[in-house]
C-alpha positions as CSV (number, residue, x, y, z in Angstrom):
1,X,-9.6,-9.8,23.1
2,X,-6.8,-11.2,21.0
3,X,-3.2,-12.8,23.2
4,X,-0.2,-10.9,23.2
5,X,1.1,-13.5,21.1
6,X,-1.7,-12.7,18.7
7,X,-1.0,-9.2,18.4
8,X,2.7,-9.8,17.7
9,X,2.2,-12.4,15.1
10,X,-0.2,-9.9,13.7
11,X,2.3,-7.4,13.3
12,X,5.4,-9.2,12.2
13,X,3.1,-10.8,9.2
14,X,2.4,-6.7,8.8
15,X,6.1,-6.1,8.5
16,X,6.8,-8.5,5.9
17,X,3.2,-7.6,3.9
18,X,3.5,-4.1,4.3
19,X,6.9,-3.2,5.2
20,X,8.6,-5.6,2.8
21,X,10.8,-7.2,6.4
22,X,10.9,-10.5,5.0
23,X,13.8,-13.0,6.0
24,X,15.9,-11.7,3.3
25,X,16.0,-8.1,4.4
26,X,16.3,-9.5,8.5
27,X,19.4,-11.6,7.4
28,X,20.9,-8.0,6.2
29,X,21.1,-7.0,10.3
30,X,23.6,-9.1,11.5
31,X,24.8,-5.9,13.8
32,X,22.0,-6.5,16.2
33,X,20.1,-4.2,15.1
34,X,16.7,-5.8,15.4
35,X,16.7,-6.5,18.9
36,X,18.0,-3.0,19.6
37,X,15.3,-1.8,18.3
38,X,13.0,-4.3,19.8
39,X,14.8,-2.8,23.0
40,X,14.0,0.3,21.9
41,X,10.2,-0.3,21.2
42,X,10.3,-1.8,24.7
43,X,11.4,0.8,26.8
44,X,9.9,3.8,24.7
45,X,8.3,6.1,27.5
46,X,9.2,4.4,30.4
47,X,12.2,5.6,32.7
48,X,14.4,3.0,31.3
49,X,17.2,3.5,28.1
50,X,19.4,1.7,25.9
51,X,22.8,2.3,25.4
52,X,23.7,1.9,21.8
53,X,27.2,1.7,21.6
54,X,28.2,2.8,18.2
55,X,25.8,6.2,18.8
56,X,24.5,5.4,15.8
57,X,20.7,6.9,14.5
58,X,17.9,4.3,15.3
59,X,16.7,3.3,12.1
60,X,12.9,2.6,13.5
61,X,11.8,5.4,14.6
62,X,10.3,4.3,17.7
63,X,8.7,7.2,19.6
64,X,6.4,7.6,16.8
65,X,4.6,4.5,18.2
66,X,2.9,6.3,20.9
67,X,0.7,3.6,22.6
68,X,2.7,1.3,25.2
69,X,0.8,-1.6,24.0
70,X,1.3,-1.1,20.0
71,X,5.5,-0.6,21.0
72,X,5.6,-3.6,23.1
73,X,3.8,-5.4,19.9
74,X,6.3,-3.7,17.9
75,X,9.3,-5.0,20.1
76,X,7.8,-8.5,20.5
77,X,7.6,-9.2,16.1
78,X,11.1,-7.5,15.9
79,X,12.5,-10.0,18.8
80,X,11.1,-12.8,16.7
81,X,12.5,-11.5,13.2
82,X,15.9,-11.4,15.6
83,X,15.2,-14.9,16.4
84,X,14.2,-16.4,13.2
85,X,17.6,-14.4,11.8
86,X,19.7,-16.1,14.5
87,X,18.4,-19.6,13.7
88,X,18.6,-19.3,10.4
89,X,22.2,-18.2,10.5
90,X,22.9,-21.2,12.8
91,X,21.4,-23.4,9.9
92,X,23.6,-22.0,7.5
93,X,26.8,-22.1,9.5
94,X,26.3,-25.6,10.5
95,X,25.0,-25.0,14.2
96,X,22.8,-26.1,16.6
97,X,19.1,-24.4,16.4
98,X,16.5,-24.1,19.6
């Protein structure tokens, strides 16, 4: 049985393969919109929600990802493109980087 940190790490080298997500295309998402959908992915059948305050359409379509384990590996890759994009950013601007 492979870790959850496994599975993610799995799936956010599929992104960048497969779904061209590479550091480039994350650094375009400076709205948030990664961890929103990570949130998304998260709480996808559950009886929690997110609030997206500009109403805007979900570019992942999340409920496609029926299984609750493949949409919590889905959220976990996303939350570490949104932290790679954040430290990055920090880098560039001069900041302080975890």
């Amino acid at each position: 049985m492979k870790t959850g940190i496994e599975l993610i790490a799995e799936e956010r080298a599929r992104q960048i393969e497969l779904e061209g997500w590479t550091q480039e295309h994350d650094d375009q998402h400076t709205a948030g919109e990664l961890a929103k959908n990570a949130a998304i992915c998260a709480v996808r059948g559950t009886d929690a929600y997110v609030i997206d305050p500009s109403d805007g359409p979900d570019w992942l379509l999340a409920s496609k990802h029926g299984e609750p384990v493949k949409r919590l590996i889905i959220a976990g890759a996303l939350i570490a493109a949104e932290i790679d994009r954040l430290q990055r950013a920090a880098l560039r601007e001069g900041g302080e980087v975890i």
